[in-house]
N, C-alpha and C positions, 0 to 999 in steps of 0.2 A: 346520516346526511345532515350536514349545518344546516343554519336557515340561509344564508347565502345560499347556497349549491339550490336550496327546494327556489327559493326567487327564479335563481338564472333557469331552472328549468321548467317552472311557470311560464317564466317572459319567454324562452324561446318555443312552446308549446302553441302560444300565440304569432310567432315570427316578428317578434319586436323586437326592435335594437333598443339600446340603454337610453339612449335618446330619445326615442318614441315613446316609449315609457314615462320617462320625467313628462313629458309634454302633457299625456295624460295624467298624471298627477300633480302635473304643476309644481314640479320641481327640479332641480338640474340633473345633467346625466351624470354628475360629480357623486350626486345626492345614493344615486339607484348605485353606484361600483362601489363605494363603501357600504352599504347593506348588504351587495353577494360577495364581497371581501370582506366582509364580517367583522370592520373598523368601528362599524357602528350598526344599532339593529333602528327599524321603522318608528318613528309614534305611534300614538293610538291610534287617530284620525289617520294616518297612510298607510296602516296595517287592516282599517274596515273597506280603504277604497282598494288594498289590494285582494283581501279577500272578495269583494263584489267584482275586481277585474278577474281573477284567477278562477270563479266557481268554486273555493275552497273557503272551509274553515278558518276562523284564526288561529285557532287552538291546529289545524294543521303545520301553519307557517312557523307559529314558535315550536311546536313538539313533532310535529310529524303525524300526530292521529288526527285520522277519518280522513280521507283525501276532500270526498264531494263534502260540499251540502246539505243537511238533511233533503232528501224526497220531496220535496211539495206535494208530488203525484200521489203519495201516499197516503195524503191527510184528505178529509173532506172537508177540511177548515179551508176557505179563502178569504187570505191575504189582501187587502184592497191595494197596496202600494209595493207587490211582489212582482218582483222581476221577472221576467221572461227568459229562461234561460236557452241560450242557443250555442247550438256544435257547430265548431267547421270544419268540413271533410277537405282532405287534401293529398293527392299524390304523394310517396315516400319519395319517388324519381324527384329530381331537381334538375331546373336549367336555369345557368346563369345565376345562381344559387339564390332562386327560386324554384318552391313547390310545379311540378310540372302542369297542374293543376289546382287550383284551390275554389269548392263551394261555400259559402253559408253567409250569416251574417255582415262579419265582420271580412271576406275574403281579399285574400293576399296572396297571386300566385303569377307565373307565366302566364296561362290563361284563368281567368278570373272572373268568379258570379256572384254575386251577392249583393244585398242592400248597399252597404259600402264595399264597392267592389275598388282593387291596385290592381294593377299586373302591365304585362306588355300588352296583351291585349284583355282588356276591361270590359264588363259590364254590367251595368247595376244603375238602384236608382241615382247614388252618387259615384258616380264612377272618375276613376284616374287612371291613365296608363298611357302608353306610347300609341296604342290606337283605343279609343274611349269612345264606349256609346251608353249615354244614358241619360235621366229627365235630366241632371245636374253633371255635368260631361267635363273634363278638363283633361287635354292630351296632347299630344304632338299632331294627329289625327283628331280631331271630337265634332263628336255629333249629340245635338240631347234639345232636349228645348231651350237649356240655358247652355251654352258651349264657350266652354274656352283655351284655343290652342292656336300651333301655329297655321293650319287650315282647320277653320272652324265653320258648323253648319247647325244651323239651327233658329229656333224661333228669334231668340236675343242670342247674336252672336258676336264674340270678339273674338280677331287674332291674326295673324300676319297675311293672310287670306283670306278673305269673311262673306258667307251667304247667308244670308236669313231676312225674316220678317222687318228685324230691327238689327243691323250687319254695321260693328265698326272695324276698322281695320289699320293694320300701319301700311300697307301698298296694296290692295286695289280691295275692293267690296262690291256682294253687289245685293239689292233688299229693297225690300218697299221701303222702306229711310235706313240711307246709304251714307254714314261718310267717312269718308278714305283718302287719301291723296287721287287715286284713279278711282273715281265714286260710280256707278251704274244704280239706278232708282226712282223709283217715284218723285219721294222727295229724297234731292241726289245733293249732298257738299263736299266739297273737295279742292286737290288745286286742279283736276282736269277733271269733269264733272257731266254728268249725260244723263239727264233724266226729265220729266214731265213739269217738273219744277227744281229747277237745275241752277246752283250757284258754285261757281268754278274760281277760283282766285285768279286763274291764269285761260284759262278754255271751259267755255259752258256751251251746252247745247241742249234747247229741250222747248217745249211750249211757251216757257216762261222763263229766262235765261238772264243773266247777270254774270258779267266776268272782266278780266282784260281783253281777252277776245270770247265774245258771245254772238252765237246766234240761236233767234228763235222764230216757231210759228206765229206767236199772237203780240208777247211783248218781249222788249230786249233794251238792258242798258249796259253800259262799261265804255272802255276806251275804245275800242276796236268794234262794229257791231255789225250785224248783218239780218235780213227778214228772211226766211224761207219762201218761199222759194229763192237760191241763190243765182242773182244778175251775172252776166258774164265776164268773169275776171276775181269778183266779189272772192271767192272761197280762194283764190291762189294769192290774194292780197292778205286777207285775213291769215293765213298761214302762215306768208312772209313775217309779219310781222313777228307771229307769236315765235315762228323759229329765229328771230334775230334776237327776243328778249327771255322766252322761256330761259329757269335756273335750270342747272348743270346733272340738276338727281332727277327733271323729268323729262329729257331729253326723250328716254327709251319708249314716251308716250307721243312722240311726234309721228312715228307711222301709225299707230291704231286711227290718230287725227286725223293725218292726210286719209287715210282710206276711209271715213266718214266722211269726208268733204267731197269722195269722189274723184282725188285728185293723180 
């Protein structure tokens, strides 16, 4: 076996493309196809970070002897700045040419656990995948304390949907500090906005309110305003208004309005 062929079958033992590779080396994926096409062999320095990625000797990579590592386990010597070394177990089955499962550190699978967990569905402390749960969560789906996807939930959350403590969003949020275009919150901003301290560009409503059209319980300013309790006529005037100047991308938030108005 060349040392190309022992590379590619390192890199793919891990489920890394040529690409992810260079990324963790810090160098291009041009870099890693001429090392397993054997145009050119590693430096020093990329031969000790391949050997620390790979769990192998160096003296494996250029020769082929000893696959592991010496033992650690073996010695009673400790090492202060020895690595931890970790397996990850994974289904031979594939879907979607993904591992049909993968556990451990590093895991990368359809379903997927680990510290740094990939997959369709993800979970780990740093987790990625098409649904993601974890403290650090990023997915199409994600949940985590810090989340970021296109419905995202979580303590700090961002994403084209967004719940959380602290929730931003590109169309609607909703969070103890809220801001979205369609905001729901404590403290709520937005251009249509509903919260206890509520600032709408276009429609606010909340104790404390500020907007084009705003109404509130205690104080209220903008162009259009109104006090809680609303007078008779008051809510179908303020509405007029705001449906004769509201822009064209919040139109679809004129019924949630009306039907907050009671109208």
């Amino acid at each position: 076996m060349t040392i190309g062929e022992r590379l590619v079958e390192e890199r793919k033992k891990l489920h890394l493309t040529q690409e992810e590779l260079g990324l963790k080396l810090n160098i291009s994926r041009q870099a890693i196809s001429k090392w397993e096409s054997g145009l050119c062999l590693p430096d020093t320095a990329n031969l000790i970070k391949l050997s620390s990625l790979f769990s192998c000797s160096v003296d494996y990579i250029l020769r082929g002897n000893e696959r592991e590592i010496e033992n650690k386990e073996e010695t009673n010597v400790s090492l202060p700045y020895q690595k931890i070394k970790t397996k990850e177990k994974h289904s031979e089955k594939t879907l979607m040419g993904l591992p049909l499962w993968s556990i451990g550190y590093n895991a990368k699978g359809f379903f997927s656990l680990g510290f740094r967990s990939q997959g369709v569905f993800s979970l780990g402390f740093i987790s990625k995948g098409i649904c993601s749960l974890g403290c650090f969560s990023f997915g199409g789906i994600s949940i985590g304390m810090a989340s970021l996807g296109a419905l995202s939930l979580g303590t700090f959350s961002v994403g084209i949907l967004s719940l959380g403590a602290i929730s931003i969003a590109l169309i609607a949020s909703l969070g103890a500090i809220s801001i979205a275009p369609l905001s729901l919150g404590s403290l709520s901003i937005g251009e249509v906005s509903v919260g206890a301290f509520s600032r709408g560009r276009w429609f606010s409503y909340g104790d404390n309110a500020k907007g084009f059209a705003a109404i509130a319980k205690t104080k209220v300013s903008g162009d259009y305003t109104a006090l809680l309790p609303l007078k008779k006529g008051e809510g179908e005037y303020l509405y007029s208004m705001l449906k004769d100047n509201i822009p064209w991308y919040l139109r679809w938030t004129l019924g949630n309005i009306k039907h907050l108005l009671g109208l």
